[in-house]
Residue frames relative to the residue before (quaternion, step in Angstrom):
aa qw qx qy qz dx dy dz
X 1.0000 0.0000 0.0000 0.0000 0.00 0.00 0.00
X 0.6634 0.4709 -0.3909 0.4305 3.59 0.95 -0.63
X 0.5841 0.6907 -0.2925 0.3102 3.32 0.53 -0.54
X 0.5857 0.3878 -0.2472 0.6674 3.09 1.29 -2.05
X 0.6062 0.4276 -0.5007 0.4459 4.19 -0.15 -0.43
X 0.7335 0.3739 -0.3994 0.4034 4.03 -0.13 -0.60
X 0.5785 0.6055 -0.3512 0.4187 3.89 1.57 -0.44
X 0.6810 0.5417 -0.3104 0.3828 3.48 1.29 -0.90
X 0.5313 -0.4683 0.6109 0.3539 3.69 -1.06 0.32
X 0.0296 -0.8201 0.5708 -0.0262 3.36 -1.10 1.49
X 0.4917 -0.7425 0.4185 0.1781 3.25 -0.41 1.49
X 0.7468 0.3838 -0.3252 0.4350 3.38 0.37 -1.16
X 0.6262 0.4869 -0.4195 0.4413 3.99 0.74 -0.60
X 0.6191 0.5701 -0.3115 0.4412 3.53 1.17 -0.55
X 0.6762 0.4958 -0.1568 0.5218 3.45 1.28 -0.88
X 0.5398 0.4928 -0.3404 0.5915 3.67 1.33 -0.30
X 0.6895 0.3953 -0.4151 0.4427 4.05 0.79 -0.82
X 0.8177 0.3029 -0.3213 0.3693 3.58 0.49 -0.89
X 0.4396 0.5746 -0.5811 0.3726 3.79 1.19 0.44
X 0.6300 0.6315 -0.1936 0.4084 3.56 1.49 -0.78
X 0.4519 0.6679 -0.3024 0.5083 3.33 1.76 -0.98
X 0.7990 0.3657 -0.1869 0.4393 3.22 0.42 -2.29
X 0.5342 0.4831 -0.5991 0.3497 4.16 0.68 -0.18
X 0.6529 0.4706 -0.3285 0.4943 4.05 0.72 -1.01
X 0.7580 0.5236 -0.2648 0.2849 3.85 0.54 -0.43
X 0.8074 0.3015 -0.0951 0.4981 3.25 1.35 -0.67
X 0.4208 -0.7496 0.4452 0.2508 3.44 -0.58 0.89
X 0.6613 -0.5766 0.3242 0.3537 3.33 -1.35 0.28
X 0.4577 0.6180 -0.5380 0.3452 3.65 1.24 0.03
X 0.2988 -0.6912 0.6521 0.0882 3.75 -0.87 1.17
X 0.1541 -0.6200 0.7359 0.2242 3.96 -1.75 0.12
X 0.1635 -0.6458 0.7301 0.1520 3.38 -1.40 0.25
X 0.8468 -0.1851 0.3276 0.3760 3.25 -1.41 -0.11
X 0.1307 0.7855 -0.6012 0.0663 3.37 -0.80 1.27
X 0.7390 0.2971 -0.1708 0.5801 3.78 -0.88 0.89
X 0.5170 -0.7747 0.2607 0.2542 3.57 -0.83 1.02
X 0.6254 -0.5996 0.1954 0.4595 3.37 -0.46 0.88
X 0.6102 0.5550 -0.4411 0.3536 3.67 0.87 -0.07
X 0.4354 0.7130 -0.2600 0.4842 3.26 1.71 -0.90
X 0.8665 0.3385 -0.1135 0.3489 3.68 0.79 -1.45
X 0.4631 0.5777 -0.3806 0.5540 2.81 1.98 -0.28
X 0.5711 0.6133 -0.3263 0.4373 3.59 0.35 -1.02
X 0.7360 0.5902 -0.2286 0.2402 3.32 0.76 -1.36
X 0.4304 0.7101 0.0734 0.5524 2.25 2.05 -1.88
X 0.7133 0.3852 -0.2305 0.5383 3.59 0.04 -0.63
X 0.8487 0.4363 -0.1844 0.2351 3.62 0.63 -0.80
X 0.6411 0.5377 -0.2146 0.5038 2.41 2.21 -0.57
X 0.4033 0.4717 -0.5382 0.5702 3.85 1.72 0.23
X 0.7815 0.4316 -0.4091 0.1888 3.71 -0.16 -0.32
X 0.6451 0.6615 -0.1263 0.3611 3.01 1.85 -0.57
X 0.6586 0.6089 -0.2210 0.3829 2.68 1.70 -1.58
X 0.5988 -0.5806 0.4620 0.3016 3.30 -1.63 0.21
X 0.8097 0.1191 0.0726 0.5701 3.09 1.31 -0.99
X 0.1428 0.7977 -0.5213 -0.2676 3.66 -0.14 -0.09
X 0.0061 0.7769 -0.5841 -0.2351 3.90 -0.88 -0.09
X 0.6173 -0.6068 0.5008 -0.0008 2.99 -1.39 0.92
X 0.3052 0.7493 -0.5524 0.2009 3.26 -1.15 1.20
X 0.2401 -0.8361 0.4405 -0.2219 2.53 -1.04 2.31
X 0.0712 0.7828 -0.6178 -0.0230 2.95 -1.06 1.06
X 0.9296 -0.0660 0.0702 0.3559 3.35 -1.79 -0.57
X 0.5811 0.6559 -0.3213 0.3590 3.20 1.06 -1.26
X 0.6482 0.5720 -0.3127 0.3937 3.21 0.80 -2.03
X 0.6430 0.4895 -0.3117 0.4998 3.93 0.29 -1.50
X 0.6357 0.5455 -0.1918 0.5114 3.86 0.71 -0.77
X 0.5575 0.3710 -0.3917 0.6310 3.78 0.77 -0.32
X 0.7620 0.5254 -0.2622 0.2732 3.48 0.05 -1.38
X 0.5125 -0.7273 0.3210 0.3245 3.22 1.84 -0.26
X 0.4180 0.6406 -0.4463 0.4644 3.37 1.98 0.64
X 0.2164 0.8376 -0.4824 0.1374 3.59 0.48 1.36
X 0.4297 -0.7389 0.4787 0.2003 3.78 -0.95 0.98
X 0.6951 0.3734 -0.2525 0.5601 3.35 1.08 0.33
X 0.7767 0.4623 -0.1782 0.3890 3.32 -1.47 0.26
X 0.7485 -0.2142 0.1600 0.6069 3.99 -1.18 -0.20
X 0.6077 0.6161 -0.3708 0.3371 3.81 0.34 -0.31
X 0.7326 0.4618 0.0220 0.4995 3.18 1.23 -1.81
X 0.5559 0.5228 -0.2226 0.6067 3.48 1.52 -0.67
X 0.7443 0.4082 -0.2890 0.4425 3.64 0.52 -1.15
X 0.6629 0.1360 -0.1054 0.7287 4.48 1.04 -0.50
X 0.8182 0.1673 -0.4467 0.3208 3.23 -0.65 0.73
X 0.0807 0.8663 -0.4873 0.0747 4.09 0.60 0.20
X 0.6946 0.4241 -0.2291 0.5341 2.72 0.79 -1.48
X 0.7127 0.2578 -0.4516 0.4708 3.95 -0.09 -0.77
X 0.4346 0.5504 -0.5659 0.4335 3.66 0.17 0.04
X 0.8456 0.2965 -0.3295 0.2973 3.33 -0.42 -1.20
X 0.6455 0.6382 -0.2929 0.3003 3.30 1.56 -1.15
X 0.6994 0.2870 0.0847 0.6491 3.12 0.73 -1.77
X 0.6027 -0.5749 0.5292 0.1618 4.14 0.24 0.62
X 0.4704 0.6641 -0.4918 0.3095 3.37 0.77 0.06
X 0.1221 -0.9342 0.3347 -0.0190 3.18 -1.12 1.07
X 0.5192 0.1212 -0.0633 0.8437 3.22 2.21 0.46
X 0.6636 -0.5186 0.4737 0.2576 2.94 -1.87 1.27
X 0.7879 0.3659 -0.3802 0.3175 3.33 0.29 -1.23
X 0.7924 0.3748 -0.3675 0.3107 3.87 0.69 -0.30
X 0.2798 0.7972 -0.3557 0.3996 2.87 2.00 0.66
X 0.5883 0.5517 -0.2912 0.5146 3.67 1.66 -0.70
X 0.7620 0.3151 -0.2647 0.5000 3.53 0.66 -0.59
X 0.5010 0.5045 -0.6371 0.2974 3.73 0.66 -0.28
X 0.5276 -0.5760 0.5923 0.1978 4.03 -1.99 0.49
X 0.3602 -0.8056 0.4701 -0.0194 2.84 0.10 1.67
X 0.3131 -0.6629 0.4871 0.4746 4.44 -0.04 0.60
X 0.8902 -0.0088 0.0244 0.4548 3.96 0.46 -0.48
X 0.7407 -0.5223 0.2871 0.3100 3.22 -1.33 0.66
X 0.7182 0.5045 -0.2718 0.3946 3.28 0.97 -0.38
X 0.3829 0.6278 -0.3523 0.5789 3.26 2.05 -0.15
X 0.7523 0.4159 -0.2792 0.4280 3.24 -0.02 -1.92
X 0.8114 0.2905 -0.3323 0.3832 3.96 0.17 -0.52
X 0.2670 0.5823 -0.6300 0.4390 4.05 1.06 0.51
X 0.5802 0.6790 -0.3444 0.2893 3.11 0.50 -1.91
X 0.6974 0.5556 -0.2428 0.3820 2.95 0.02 -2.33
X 0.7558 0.5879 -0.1931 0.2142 2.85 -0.02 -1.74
X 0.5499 0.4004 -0.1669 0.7138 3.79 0.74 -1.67
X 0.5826 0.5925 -0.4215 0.3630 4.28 0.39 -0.39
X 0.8237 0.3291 -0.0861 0.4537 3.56 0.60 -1.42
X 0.6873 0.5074 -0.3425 0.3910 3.14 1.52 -1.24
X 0.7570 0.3939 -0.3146 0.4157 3.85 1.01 -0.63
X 0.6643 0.3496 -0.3543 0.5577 3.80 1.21 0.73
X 0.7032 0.3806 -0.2589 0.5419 3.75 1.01 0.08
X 0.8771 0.2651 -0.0857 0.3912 3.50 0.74 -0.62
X 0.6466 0.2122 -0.4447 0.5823 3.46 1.30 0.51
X 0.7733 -0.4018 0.3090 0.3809 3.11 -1.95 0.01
X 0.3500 -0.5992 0.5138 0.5044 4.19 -0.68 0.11
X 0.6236 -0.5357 0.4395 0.3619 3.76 -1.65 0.69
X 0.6404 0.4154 -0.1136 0.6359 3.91 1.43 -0.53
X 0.2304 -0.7422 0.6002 0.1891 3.64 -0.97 1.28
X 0.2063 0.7159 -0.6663 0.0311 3.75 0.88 0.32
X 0.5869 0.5732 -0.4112 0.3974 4.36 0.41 -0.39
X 0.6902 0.3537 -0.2225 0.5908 3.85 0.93 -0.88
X 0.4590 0.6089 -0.3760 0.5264 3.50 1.32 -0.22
X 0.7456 0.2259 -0.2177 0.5880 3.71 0.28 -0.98
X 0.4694 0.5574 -0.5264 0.4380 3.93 0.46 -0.53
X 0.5847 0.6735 -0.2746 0.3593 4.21 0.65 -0.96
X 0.6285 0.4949 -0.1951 0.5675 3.23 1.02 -2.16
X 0.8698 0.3795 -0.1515 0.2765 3.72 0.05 -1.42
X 0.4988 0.7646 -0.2983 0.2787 3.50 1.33 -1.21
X 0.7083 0.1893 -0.2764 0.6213 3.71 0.69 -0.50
X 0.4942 0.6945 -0.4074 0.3278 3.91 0.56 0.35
X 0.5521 -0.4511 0.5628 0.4183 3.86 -1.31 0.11
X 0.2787 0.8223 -0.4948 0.0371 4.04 0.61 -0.10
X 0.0301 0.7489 -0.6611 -0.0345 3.51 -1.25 0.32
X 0.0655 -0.8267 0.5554 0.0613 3.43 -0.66 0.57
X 0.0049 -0.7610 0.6467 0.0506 3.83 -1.32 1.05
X 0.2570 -0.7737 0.5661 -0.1218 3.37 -1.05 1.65
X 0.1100 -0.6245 0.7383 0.2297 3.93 -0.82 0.99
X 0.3254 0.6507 -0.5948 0.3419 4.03 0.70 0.01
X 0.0618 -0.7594 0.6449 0.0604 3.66 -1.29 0.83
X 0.3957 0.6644 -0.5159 0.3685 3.68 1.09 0.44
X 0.3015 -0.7435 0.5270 0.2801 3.73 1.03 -0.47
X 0.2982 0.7892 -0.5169 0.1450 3.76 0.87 0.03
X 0.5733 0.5868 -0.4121 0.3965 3.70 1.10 -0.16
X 0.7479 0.2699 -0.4087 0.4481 3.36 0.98 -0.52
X 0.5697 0.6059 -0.4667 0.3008 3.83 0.96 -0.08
X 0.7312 0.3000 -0.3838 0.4776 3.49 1.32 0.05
X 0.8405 -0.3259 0.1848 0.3915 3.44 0.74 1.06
X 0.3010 0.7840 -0.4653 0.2797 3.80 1.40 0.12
X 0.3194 -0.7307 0.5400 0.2692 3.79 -0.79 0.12
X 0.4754 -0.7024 0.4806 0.2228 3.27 -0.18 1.95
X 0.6192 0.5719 -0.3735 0.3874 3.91 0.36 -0.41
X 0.7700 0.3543 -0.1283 0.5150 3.44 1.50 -1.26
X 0.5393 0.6141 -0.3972 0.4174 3.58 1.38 0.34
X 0.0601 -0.7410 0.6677 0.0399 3.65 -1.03 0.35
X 0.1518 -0.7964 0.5844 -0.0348 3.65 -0.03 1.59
X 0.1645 -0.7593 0.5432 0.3183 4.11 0.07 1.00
X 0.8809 0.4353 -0.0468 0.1798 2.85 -0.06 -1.63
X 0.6365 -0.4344 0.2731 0.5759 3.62 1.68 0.26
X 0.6382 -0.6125 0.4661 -0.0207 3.39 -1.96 -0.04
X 0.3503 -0.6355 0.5834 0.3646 3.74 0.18 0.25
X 0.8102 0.3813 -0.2118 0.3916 3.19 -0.22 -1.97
X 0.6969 0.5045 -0.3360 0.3832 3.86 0.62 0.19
X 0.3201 -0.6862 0.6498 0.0663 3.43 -1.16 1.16
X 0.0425 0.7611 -0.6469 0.0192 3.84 -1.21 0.91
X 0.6994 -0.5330 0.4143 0.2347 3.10 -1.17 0.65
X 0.6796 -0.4624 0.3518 0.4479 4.13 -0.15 0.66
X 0.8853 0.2848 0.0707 0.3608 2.87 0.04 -1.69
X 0.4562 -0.7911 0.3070 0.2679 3.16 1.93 -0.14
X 0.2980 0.8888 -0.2791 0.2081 3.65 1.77 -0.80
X 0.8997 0.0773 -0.1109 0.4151 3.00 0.29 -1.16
X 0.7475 -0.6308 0.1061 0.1790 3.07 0.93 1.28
X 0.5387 0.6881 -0.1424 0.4648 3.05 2.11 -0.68
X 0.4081 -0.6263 0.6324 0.2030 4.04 -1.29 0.24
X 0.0953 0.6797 -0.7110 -0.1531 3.17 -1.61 -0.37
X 0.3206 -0.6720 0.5691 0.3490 3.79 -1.03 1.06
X 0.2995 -0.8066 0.4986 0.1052 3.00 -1.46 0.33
X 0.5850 0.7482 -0.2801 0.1397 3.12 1.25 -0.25
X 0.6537 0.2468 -0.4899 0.5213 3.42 1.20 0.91
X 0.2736 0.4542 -0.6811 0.5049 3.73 0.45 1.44
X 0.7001 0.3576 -0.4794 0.3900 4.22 0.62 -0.33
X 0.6746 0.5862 -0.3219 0.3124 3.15 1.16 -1.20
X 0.4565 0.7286 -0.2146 0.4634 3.58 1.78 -0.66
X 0.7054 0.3002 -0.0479 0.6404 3.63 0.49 -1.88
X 0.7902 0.2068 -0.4682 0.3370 4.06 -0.31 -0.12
X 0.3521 0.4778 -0.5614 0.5767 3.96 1.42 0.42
X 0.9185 0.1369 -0.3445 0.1380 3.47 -0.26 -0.44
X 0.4035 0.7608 -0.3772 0.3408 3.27 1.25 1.32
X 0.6313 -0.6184 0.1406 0.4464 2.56 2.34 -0.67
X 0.4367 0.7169 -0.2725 0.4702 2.43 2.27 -0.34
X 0.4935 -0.7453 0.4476 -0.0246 3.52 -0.90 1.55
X 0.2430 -0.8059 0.5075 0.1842 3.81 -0.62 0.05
X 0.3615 -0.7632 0.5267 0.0976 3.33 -0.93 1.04
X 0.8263 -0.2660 0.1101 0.4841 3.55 -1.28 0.34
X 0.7496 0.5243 -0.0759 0.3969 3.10 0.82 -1.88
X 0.4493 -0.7294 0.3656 0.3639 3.19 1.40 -0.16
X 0.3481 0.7903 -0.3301 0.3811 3.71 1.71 1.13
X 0.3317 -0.6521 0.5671 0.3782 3.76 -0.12 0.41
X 0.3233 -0.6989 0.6348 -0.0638 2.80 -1.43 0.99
X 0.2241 -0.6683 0.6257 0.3341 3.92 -0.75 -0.19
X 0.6217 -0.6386 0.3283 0.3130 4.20 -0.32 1.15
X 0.3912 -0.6675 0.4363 0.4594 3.77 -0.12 0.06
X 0.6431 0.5148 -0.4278 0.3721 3.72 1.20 0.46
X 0.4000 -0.8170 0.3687 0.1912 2.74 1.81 -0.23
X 0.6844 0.4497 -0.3399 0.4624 3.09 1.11 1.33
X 0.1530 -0.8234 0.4872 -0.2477 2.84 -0.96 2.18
X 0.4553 -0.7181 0.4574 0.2603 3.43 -0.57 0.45
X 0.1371 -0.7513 0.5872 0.2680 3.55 -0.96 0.08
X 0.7950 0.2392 -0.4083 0.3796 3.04 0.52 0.79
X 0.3571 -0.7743 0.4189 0.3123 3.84 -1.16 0.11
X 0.7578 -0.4751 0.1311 0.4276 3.66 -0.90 0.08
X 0.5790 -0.5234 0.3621 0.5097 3.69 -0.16 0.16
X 0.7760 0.4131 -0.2240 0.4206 3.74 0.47 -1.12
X 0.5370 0.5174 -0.4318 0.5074 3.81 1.59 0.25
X 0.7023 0.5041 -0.4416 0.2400 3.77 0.80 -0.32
X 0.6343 -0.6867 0.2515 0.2508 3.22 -0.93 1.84
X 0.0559 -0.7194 0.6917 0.0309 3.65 -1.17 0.97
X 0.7018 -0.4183 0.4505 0.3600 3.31 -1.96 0.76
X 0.0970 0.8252 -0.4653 -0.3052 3.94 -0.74 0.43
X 0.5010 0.6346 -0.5589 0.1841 3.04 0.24 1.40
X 0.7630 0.1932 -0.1765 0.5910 2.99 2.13 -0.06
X 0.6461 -0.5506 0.3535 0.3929 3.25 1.32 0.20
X 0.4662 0.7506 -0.3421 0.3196 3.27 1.74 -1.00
X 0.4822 -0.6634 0.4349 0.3718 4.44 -0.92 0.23
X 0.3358 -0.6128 0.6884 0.1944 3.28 -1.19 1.30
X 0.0797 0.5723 -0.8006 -0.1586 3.20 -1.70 0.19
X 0.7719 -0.3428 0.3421 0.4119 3.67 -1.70 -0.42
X 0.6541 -0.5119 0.5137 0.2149 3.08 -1.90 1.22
X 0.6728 0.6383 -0.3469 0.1400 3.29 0.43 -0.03
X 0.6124 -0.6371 0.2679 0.3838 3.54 -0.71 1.28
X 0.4470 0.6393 -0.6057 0.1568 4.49 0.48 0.11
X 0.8680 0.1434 -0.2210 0.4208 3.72 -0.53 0.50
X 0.4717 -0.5878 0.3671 0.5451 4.26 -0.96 -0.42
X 0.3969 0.6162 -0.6178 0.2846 3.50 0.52 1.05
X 0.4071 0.6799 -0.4368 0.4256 3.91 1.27 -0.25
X 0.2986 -0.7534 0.5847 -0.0382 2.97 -0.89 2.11
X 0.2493 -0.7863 0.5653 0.0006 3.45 -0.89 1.37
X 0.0667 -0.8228 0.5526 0.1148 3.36 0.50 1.07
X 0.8463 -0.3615 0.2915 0.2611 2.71 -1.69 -0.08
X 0.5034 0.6115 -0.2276 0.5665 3.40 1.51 -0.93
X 0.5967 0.5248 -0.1656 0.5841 3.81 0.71 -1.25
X 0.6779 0.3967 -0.3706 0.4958 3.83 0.47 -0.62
X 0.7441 0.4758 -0.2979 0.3621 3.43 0.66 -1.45
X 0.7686 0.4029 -0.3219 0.3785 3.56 1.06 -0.48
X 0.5924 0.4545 -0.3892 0.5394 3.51 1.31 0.05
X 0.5482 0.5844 -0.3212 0.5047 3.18 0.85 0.38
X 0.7475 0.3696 -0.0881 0.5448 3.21 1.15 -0.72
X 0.4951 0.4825 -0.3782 0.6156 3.40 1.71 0.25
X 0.4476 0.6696 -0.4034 0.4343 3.70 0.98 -0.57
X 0.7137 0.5167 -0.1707 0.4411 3.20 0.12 -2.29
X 0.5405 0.5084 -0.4576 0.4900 3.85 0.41 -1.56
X 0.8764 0.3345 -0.2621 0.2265 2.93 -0.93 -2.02
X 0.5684 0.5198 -0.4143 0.4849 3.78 1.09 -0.77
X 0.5894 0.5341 -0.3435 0.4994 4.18 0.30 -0.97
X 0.7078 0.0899 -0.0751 0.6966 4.16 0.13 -0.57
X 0.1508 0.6787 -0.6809 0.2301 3.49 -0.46 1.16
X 0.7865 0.2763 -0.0558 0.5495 3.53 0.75 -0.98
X 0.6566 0.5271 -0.4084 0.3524 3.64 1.02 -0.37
X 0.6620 -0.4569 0.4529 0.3845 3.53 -1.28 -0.11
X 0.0529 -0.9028 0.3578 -0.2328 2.77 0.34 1.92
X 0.1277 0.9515 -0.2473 -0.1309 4.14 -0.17 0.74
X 0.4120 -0.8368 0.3312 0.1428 3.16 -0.04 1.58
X 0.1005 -0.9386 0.3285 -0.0326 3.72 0.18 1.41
X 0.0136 -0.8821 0.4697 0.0337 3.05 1.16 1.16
X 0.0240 0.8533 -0.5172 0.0616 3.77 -1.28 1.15
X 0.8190 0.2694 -0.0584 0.5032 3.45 0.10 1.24
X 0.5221 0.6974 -0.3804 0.3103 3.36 1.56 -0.70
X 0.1347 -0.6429 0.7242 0.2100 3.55 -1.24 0.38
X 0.8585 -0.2584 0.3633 0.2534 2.66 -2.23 -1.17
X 0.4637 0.7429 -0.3914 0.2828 3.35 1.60 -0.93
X 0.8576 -0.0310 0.1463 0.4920 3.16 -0.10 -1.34
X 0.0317 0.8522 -0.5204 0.0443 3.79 0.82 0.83
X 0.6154 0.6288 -0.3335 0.3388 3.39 1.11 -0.39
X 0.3971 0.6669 -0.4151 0.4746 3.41 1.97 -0.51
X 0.8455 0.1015 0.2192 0.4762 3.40 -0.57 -1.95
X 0.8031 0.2427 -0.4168 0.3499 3.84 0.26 -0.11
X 0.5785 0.4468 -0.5271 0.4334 3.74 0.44 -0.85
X 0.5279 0.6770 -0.4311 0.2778 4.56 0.85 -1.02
X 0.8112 0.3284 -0.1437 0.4620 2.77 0.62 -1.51
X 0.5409 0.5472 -0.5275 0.3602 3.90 1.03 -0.02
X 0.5097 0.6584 -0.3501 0.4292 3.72 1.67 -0.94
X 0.7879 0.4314 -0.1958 0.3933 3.16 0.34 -1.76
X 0.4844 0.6642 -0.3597 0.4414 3.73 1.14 0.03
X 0.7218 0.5547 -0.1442 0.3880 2.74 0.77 -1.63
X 0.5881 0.6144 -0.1966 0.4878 3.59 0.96 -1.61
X 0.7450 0.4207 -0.0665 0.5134 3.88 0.77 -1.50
X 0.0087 -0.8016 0.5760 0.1600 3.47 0.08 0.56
X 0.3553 0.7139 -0.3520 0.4900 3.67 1.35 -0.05
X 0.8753 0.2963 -0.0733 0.3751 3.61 0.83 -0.92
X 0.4383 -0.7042 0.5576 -0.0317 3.33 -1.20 1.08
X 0.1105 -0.7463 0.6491 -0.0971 3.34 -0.62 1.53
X 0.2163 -0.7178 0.6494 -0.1273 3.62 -1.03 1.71
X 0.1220 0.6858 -0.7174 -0.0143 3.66 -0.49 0.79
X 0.1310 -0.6678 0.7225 0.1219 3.43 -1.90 0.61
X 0.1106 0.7924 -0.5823 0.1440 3.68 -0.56 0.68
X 0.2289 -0.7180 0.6251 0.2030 3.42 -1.19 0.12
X 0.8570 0.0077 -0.1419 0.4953 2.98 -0.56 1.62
X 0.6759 0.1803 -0.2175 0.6807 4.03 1.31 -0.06
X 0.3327 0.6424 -0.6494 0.2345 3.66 0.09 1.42
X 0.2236 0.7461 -0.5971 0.1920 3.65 -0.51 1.42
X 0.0790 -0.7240 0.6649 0.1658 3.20 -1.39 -0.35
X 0.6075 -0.4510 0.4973 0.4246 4.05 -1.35 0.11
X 0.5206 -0.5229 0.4963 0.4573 3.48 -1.64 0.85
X 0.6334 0.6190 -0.4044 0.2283 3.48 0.76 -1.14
X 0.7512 0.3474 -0.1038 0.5515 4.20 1.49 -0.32
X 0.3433 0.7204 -0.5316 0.2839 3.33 1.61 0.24
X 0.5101 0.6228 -0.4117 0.4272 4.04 0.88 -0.46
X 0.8201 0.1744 -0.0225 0.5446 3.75 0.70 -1.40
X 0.6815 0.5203 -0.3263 0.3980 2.98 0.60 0.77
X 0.0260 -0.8273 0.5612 0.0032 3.93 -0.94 0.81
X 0.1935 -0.5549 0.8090 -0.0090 3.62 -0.71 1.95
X 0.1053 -0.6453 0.7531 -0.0736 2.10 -2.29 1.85
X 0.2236 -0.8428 0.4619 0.1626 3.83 0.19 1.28
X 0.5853 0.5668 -0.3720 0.4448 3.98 0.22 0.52
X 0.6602 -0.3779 0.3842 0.5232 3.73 -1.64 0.43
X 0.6902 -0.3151 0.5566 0.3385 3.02 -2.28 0.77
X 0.8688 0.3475 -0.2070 0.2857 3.03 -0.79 -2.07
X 0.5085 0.6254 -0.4641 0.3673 3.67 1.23 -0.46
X 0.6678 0.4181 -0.2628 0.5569 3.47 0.62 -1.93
X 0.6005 0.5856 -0.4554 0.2985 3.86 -0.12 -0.66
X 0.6405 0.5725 -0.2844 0.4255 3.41 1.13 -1.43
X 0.6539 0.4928 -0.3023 0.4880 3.57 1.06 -1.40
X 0.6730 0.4870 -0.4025 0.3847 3.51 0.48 -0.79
């Protein structure tokens, strides 16, 4: 299997050179928003209908329209208790806090993946863009690990998840190269915290509001092919296990972007921050550039730009996803 993986064309290493290209290519002169936002919406609207292709690129923001937030009424309503205990104060640094024992650290986990991976988001802003793209040439690449693209109906063929999976279990060390789903080890560990289903068949927190933070000793998750410790798919060091699945779809982003190289191509950047810009925004400022055929579209709240060098083909929207989605 390694082998056939080092034969395939690998998108994401390809996307790391030209996010690197575009830091040495572009100067520091920035565009914002030009012409009134109906103007850009309009614009916007014409170029999904036109384009030959459009590809897609997602970040935080997008999960964040949809109302998959790590802070706030979300974070207050399943996690109280580690708040009060341990001061935690948002899911996401809730993953790194040092749990005293394993049976802590996976409750955590658990109420972690199952309320961003396994229910529906409170906002259809995903089936919202699925609409815009669905009869389109569309591909879509995401450092998002909530997988919400394929829960509203994305074609798994046209997705390119970098950075890993909730719903996946790896091996420590990441070695042998392999996944494991998990999603009834969650359905397992958030019954036995106490956590209750509702009509819909949703955990709930009981109306007594009493849950455990932790889970039984013989539920924390092991490798079964050797017994060996799973921790999370998730891309934070070179122990991140690129399975096979992960090959086939960066691979297939490769193929895409190489097939509509020259066509009238539209690069739909949604949500990206600063974190990892080197994935999906500095790429797609390159791959703009290179294509004079193509048209780069960023939506963002509060980080909608583009380079002077693409202010011509290009259209920052500063405002909520799901807002501009609706207009579109």
């Amino acid at each position: 299997m390694k082998n056939l993986c080092d034969e395939m064309p690998n998108g994401y290493s390809e996307s790391i050179r030209q996010g690197l290209a575009a830091v040495r290519c572009f100067g520091g002169r920035m565009s914002f928003e030009t012409g009134t936002k109906e103007e850009r919406i309009a614009r916007l609207k014409q170029e999904i209908e036109m384009s030959d292709a459009i590809v897609i690129g997602a970040g935080a923001g997008l999960s964040a329209s949809a109302g998959l937030t790590y802070s706030g009424e979300r974070f207050e309503r399943y996690f109280f208790d580690f708040a009060k205990k341990y001061g935690i104060h948002d899911i996401y640094t809730g993953g790194f806090y040092p749990f005293p024992d394993a049976e802590t650290r996976w409750a955590w986990w658990a109420r972690h993946i199952y309320f961003n991976r396994y229910i529906e988001p409170p906002r259809p802003v995903y089936r919202k863009l699925l609409t815009l793209v669905k009869d389109k040439d569309y591909f879509a690449i995401t450092t998002n690990v909530d997988h919400q693209f394929l829960r509203a109906g994305f074609d798994q063929k046209r997705l390119f998840c970098t950075q890993g999976d909730y719903g996946l279990f790896q091996t420590v060390d990441g070695r042998n190269g392999k996944t494991y789903d998990n999603e009834k080890w969650v359905i397992k560990a958030m019954a036995a915290q106490g956590f209750v289903k509702d009509a819909d068949g949703v955990f709930r927190v009981p109306e007594d509001g009493k849950i455990t933070m932790r889970i039984p000793a013989e539920l924390i998750p092991k490798c079964p092919d050797d017994g060996a410790d799973l921790t999370m798919n998730l891309r934070a060091d070179d122990s991140f296990a690129e399975d096979a699945g992960w090959h086939r779809a960066s691979a297939a982003y490769s193929d895409f972007l190489r097939r509509h190289e020259n066509l009238r191509v539209l690069y739909f950047e949604l949500g990206v921050g600063g974190n990892t810009p080197v994935i999906v925004k500095y790429p797609f400022w390159q791959m703009t550039l290179a294509n004079k055929n193509a048209v780069y579209a960023c939506v963002n709240y509060g980080e909608a730009f583009c380079p002077g060098e693409i202010a011509d083909r290009s259209i920052c929207i500063d405002g909520d996803i799901g807002e501009v989605l609706e207009l579109l």
